[in-house]
C-alpha positions in Angstrom: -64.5 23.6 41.0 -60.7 22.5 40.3 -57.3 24.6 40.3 -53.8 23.2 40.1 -52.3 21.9 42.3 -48.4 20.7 40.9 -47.4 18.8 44.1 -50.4 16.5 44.3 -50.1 12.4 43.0 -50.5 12.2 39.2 -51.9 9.7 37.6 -54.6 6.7 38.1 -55.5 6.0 41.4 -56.0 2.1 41.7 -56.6 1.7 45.4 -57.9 3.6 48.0 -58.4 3.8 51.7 -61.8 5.1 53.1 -61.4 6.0 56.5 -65.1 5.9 58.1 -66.6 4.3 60.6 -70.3 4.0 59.3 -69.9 0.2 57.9 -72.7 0.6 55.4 -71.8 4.1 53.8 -67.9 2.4 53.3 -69.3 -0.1 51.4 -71.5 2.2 49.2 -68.6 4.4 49.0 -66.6 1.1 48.1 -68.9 0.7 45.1 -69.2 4.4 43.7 -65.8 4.8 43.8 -65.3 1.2 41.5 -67.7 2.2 39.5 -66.7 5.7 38.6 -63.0 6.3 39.3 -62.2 2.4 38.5 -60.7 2.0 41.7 -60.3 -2.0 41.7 -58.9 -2.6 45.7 -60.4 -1.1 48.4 -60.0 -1.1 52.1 -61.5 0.2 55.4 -60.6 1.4 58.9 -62.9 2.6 61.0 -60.7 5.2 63.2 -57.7 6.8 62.6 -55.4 5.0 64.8 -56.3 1.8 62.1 -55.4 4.0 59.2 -52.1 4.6 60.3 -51.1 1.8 61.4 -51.7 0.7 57.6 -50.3 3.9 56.1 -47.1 3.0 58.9 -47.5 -0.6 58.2 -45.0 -3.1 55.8 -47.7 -3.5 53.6 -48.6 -1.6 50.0 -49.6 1.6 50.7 -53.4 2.9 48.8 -53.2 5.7 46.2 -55.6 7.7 47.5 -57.0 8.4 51.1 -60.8 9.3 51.7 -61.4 10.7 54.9 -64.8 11.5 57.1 -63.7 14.1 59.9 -65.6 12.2 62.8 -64.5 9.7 63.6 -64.3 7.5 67.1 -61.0 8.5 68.1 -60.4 12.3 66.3 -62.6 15.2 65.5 -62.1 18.0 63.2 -59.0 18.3 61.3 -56.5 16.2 63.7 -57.0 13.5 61.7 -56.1 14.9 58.5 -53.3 16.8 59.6 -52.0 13.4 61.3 -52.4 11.3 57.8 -51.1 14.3 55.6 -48.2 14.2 58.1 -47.6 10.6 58.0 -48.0 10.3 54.1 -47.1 13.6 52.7 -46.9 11.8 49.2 -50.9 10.8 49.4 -53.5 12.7 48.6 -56.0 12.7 50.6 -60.4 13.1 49.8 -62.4 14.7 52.7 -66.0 12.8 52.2 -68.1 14.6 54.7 -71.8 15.3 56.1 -70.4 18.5 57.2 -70.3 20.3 54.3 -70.1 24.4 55.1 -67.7 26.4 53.5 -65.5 27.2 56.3 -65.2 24.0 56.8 -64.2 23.2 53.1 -62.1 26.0 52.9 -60.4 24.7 56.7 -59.7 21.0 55.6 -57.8 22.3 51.5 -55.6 25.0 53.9 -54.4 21.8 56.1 -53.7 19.6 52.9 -56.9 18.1 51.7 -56.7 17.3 48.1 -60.5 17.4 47.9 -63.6 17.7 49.6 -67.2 16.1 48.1 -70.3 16.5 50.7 -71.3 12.7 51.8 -74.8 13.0 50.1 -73.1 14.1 46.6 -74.2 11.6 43.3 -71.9 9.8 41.7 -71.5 12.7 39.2 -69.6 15.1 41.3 -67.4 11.7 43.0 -66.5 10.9 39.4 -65.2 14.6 38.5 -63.5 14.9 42.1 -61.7 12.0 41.8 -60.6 12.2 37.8 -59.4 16.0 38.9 -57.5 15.1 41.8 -56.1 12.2 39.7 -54.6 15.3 37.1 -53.2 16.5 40.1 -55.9 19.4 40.8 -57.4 20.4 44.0 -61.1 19.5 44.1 -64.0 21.3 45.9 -67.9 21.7 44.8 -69.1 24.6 42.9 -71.7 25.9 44.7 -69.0 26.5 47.6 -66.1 26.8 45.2 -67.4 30.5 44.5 -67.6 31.6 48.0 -64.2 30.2 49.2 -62.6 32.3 45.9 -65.2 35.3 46.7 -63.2 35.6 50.5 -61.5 38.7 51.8 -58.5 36.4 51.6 -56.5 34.8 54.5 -58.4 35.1 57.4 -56.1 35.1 60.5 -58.1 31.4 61.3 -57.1 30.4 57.6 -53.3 31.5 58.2 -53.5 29.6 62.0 -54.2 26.7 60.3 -52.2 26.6 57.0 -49.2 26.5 59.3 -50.6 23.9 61.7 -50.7 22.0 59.1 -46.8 21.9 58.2 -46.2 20.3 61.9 -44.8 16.9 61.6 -47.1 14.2 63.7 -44.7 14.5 66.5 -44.5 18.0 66.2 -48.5 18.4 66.8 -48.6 15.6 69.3 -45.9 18.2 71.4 -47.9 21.4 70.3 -50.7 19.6 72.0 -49.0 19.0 75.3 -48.0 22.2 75.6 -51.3 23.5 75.1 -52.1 21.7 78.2 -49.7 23.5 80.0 -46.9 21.1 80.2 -43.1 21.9 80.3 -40.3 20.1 78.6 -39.5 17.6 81.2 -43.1 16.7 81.6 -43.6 16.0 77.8 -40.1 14.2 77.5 -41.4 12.5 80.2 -44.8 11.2 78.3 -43.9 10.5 75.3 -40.6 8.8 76.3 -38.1 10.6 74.6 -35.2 13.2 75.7 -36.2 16.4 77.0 -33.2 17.7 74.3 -35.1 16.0 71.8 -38.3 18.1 73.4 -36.5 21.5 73.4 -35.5 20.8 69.6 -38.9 19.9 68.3 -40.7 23.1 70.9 -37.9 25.3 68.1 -38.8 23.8 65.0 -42.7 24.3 66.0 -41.9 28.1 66.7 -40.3 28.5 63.4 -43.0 26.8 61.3 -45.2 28.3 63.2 -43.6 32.0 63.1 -44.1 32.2 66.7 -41.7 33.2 69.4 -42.6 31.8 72.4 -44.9 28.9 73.8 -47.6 31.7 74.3 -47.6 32.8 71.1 -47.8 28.9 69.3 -50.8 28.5 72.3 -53.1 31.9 70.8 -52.1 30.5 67.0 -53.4 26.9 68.1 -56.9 28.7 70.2 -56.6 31.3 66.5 -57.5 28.3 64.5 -59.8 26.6 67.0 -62.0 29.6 66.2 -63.2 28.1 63.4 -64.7 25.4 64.6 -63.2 22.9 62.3 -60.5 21.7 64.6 -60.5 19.4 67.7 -61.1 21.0 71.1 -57.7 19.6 72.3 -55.4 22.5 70.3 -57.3 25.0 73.1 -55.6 25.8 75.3 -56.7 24.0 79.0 
């Protein structure tokens, strides 16, 4: 199931990242996606850490991003929301084992471009990828109905639509304030200014519509809810 999506990439994708850290299903991956996208060059990195340091990196960027959402050193969405905030310009492909819709419908709200189950055949890879190449939004049909079927946004759905606006820095100070920190305590361990702290802590309120630290905490545990985001946006 496809709808338009205007700000996605356009066009053929000729290189791709899979970010995975099952060896063997990267290669298979690797091959299904040559063989029915005509992906020519692909590379791997088995956490996300890797991945952005070759999204961040001097070197030619891929055209497309596939993603598992377990990996070694993230869980959940984090990793997504930290590669869609580092390459805003990318789409990116959730491949995953985990395949329920409120998990589907939890990974397109924080910027997925797509989402095909790991054990899908080469059928469905082939129209995710060509769709996502026209610039649509790609998720399966048999949970492509219940997503649309939904009593609209959920307040979980909302949490984490604007989650996902934060900037990488921007999450990564969220976070710390989740654990309770204050502003000189965050300046402090991320080695920057606690001005600089106190400016980012205002632009997180207004993306997030939020106007205190209490409220961006309940937003952060609001989207935790769902289950499809990492334990460390609860509140500790």
């Amino acid at each position: 199931m496809t709808h338009s999506a205007p700000g996605l990439h356009r066009g053929e994708f000729r290189s791709a990242l899979i970010v995975d850290d099952h060896p063997l299903f990267c290669d298979a991956l690797g091959m299904t996606l040559q063989a029915v996208a005509g992906i020519g060059e692909i590379a791997q990195a088995d956490r996300l850490s890797v991945a952005l340091a070759r999204i961040e990196g001097q070197g030619p960027r891929p055209d497309v991003i596939v993603l598992d959402l377990n990996l070694p050193d993230v869980n959940g969405l984090e990793g997504l929301m930290s590669l869609r905030a580092a390459a805003p310009d990318l789409p990116i492909v959730v491949v995953s084992s985990v395949d329920e819709p409120r998990v589907i419908r939890a990974a397109i709200l924080a910027g997925a471009a797509g989402f095909v189950p790991k054990h899908s055949k080469r059928e469905l890879f082939r129209a995710a990828f060509a769709a996502i190449a026209r610039g649509e939004t790609f998720v399966p049909e048999s949970t492509g109905e219940t997503l649309a079927e939904g009593n609209g946004m959920t307040p979980q759905d909302e949490a984490i639509r604007r989650l996902s606006a934060l900037t990488r820095q921007q999450a990564n100070i969220l976070e710390q304030i989740c654990a309770g920190k204050m502003n000189k305590q965050i300046a402090y361990d991320l080695s920057i200014a606690e001005t600089t702290v106190k400016a980012h802590v205002t632009a997180i309120m207004r993306k997030l519509g939020v106007y205190s630290r209490t409220q961006a905490v309940l937003l952060a545990r609001e989207a935790q809810t769902t289950g499809a985001l990492p334990g460390s946006w609860q509140s500790r």
